[in-house]
DSSP file (Angstrom, degrees, kcal/mol; ACC not computed):
  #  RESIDUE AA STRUCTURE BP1 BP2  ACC     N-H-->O    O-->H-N    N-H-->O    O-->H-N    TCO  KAPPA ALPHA  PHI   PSI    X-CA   Y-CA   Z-CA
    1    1 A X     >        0   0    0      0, 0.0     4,-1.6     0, 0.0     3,-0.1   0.000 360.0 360.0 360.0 -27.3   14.2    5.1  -29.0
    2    2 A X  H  >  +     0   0    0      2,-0.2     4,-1.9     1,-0.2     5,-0.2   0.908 360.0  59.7 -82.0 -53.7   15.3    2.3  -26.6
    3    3 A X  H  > S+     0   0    0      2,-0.2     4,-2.3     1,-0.2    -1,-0.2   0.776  99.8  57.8 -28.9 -49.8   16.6    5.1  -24.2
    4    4 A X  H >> S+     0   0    0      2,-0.3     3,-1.1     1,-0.2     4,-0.9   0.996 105.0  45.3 -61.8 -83.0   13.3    6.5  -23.9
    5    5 A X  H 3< S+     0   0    0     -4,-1.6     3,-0.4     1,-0.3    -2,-0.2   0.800 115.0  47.3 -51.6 -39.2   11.7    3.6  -22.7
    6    6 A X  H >X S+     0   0    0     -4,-1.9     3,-2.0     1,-0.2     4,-0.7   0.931 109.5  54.7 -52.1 -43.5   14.2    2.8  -20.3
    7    7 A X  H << S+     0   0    0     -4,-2.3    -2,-0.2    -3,-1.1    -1,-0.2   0.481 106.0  46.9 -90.0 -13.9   14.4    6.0  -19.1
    8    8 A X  T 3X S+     0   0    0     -4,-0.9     4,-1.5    -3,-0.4    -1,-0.3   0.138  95.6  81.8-108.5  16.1   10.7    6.5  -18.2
    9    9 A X  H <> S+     0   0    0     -3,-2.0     4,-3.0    -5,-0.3    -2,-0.2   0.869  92.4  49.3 -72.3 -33.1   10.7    2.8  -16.3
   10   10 A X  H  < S+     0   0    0     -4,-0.7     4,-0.2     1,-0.2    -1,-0.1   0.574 103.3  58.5 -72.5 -20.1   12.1    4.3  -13.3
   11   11 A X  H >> S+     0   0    0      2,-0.2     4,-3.2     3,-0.2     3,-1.2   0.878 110.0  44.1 -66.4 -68.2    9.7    7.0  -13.4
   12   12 A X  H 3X S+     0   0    0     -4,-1.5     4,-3.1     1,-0.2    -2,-0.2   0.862 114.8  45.2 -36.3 -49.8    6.8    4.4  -13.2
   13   13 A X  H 3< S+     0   0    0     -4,-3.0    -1,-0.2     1,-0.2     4,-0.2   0.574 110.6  58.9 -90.5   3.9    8.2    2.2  -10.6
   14   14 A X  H X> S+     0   0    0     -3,-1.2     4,-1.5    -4,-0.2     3,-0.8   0.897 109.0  39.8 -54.5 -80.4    9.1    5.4   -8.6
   15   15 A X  H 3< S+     0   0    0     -4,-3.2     3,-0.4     1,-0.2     4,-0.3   0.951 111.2  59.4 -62.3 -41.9    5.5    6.9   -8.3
   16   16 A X  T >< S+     0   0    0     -4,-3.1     3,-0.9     1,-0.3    -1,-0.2   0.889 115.8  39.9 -49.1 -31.8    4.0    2.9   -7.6
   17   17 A X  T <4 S+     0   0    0     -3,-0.8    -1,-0.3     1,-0.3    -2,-0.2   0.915 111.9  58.1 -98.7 -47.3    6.6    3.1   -4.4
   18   18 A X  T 3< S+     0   0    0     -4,-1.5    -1,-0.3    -3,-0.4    -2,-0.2  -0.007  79.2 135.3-147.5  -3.3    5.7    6.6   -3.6
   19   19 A X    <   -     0   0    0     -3,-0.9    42,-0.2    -4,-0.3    -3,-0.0  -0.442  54.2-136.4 -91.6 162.9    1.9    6.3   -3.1
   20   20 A X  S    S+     0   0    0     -2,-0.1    41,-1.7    40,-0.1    42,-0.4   0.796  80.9   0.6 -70.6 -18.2    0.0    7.7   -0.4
   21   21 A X  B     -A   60   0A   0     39,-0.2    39,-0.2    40,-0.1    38,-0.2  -0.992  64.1-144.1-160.0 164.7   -2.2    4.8    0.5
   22   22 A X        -     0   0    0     37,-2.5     2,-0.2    -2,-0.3    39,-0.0  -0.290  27.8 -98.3-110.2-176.7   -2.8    0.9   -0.6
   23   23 A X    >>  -     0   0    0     35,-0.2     4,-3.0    -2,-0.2     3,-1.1  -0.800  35.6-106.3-102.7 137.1   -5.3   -1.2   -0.9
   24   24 A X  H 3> S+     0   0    0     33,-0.7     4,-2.0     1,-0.3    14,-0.1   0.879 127.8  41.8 -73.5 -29.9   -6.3   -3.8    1.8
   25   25 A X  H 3> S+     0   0    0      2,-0.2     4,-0.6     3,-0.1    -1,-0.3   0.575 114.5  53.8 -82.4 -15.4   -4.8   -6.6   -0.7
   26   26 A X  H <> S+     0   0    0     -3,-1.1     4,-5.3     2,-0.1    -2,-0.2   0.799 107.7  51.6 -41.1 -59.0   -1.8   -4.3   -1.5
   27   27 A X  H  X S+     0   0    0     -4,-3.0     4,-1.9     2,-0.2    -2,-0.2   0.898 108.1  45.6 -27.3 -74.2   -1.2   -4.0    1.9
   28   28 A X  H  <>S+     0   0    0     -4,-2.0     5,-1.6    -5,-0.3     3,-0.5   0.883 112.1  55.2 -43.5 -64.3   -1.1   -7.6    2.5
   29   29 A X  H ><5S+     0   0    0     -4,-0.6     3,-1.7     1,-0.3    -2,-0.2   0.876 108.4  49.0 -14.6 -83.4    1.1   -8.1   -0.6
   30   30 A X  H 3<5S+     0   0    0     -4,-5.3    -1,-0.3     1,-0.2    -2,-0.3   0.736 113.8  42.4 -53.5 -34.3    3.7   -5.6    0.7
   31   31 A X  T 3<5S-     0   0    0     -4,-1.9    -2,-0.2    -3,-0.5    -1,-0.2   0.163 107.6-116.3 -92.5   5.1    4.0   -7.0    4.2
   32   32 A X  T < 5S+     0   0    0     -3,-1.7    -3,-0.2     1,-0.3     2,-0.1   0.604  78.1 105.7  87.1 -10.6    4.1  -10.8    3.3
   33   33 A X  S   <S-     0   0    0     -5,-1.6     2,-0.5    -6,-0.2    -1,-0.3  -0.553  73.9 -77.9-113.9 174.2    0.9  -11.7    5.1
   34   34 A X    >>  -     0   0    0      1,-0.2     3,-3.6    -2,-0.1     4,-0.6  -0.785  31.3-123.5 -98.5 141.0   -2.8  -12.6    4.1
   35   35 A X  H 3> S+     0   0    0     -2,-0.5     4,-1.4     1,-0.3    -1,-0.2   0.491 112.5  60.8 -78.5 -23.9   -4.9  -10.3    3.2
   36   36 A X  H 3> S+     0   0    0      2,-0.2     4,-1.9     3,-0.1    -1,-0.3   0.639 103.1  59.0 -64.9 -15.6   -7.6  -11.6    6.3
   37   37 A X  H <> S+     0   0    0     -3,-3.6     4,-1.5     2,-0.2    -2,-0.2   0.974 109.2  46.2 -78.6 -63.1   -4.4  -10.7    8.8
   38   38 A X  H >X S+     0   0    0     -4,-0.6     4,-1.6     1,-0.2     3,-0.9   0.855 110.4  47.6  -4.0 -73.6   -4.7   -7.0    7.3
   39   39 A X  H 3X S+     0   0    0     -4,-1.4     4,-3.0     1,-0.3    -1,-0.2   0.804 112.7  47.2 -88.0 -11.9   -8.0   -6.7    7.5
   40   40 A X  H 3X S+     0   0    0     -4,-1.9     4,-0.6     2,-0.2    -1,-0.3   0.727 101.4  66.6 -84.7   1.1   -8.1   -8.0   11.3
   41   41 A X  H XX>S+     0   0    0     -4,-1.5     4,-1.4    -3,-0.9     3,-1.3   0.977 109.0  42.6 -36.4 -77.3   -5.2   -5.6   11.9
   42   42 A X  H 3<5S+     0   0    0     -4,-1.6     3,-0.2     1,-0.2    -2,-0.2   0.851 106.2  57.5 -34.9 -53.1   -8.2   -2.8   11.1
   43   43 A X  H 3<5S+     0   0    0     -4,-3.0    -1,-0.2     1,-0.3    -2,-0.2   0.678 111.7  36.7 -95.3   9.9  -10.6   -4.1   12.8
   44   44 A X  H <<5S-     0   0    0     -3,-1.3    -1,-0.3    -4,-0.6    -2,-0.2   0.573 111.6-107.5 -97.5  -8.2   -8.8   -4.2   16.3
   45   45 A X  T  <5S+     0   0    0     -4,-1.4    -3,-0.1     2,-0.3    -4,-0.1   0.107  92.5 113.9 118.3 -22.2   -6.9   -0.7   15.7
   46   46 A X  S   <S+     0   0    0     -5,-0.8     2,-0.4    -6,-0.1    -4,-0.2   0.556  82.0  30.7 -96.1 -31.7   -3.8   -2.0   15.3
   47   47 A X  S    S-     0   0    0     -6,-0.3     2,-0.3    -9,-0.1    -2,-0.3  -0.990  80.4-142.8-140.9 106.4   -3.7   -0.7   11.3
   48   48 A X        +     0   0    0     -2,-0.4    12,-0.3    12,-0.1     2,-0.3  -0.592  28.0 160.8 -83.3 175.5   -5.6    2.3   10.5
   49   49 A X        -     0   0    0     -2,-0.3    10,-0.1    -7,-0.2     2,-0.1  -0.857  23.6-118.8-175.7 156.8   -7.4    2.8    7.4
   50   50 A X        -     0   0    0      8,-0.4     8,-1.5    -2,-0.3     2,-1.2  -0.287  19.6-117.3 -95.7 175.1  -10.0    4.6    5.4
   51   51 A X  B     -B   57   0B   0      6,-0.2     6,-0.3    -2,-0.1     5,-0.2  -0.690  35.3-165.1 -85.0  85.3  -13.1    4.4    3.5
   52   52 A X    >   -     0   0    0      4,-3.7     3,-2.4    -2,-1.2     4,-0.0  -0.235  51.8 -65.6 -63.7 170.0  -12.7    5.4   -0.4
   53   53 A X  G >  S+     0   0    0      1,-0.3     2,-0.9     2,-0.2     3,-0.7   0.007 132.8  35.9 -38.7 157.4  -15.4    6.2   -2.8
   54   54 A X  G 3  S-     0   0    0      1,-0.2    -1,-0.3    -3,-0.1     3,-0.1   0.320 125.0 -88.3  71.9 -31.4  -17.2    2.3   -2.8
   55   55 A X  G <  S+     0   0    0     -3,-2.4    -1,-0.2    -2,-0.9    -2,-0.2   0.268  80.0 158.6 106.7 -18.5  -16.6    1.7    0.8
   56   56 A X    <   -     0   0    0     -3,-0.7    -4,-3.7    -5,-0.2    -1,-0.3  -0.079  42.2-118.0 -65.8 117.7  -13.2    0.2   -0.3
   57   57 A X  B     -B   51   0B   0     -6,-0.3   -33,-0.7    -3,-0.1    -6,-0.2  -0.471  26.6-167.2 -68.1 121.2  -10.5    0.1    2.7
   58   58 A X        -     0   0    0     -8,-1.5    -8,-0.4    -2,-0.2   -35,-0.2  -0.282   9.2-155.2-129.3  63.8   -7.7    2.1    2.1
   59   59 A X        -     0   0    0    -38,-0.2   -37,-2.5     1,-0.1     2,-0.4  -0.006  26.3-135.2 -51.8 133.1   -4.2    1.7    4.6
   60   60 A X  B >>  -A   21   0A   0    -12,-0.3     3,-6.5   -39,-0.2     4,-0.6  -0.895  13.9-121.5-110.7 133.3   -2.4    4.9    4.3
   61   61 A X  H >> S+     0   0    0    -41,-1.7     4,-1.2     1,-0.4     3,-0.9   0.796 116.1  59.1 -26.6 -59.6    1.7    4.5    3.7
   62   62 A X  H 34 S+     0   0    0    -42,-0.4    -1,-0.4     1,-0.3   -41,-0.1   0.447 105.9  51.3 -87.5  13.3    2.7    6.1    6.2
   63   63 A X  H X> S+     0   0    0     -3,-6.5     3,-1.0   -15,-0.1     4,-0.5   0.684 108.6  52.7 -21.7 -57.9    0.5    3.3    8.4
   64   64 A X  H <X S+     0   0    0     -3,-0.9     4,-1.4    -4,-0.6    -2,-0.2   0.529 111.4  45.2 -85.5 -17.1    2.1    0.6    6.8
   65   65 A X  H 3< S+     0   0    0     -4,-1.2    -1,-0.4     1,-0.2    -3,-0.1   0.021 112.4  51.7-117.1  35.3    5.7    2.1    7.6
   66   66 A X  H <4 S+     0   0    0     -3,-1.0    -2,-0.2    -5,-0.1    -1,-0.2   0.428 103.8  52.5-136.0 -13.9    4.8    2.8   10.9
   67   67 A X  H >< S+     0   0    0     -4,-0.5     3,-2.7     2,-0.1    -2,-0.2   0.857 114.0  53.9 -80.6 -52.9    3.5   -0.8   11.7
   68   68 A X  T 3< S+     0   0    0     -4,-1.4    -3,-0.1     1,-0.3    -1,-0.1   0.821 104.9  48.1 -29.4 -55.7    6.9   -1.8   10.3
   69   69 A X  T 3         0   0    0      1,-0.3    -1,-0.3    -5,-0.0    -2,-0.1   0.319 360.0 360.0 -83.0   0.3    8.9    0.2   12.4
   70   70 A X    <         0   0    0     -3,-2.7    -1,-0.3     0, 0.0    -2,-0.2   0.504 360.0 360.0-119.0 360.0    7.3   -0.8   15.3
């Protein structure tokens, strides 16, 4: 039974690493900065990101790995 539960942890922390877009306070999170740096990332172009359901700002991964890499 102990197998089991190990064996679907990797699963979990697999899809969290594997999503298509964050949150503007994910974001932040993941790159070590504050979450006001983010959002003034957006609002000079620097960072896109979209509108979800709610209005809620959404930095898509492959953004975030592309700010990186650059």
């Amino acid at each position: 039974m102990e197998t089991v539960a190990i064996a679907s942890q990797p699963q979990t922390a697999a899809s969290e690493t594997e999503r298509l877009a964050y949150s503007v306070q994910e974001s932040a999170d993941l790159l070590g900065v504050d979450y006001f740096s983010v959002y003034r990332l957006i609002q000079r172009g620097k960072l896109r990101a979209c509108r979800a359901l709610r209005g809620k700002l959404l930095v898509p991964r492959s953004e975030l790995l592309r700010l990186l890499k650059g």
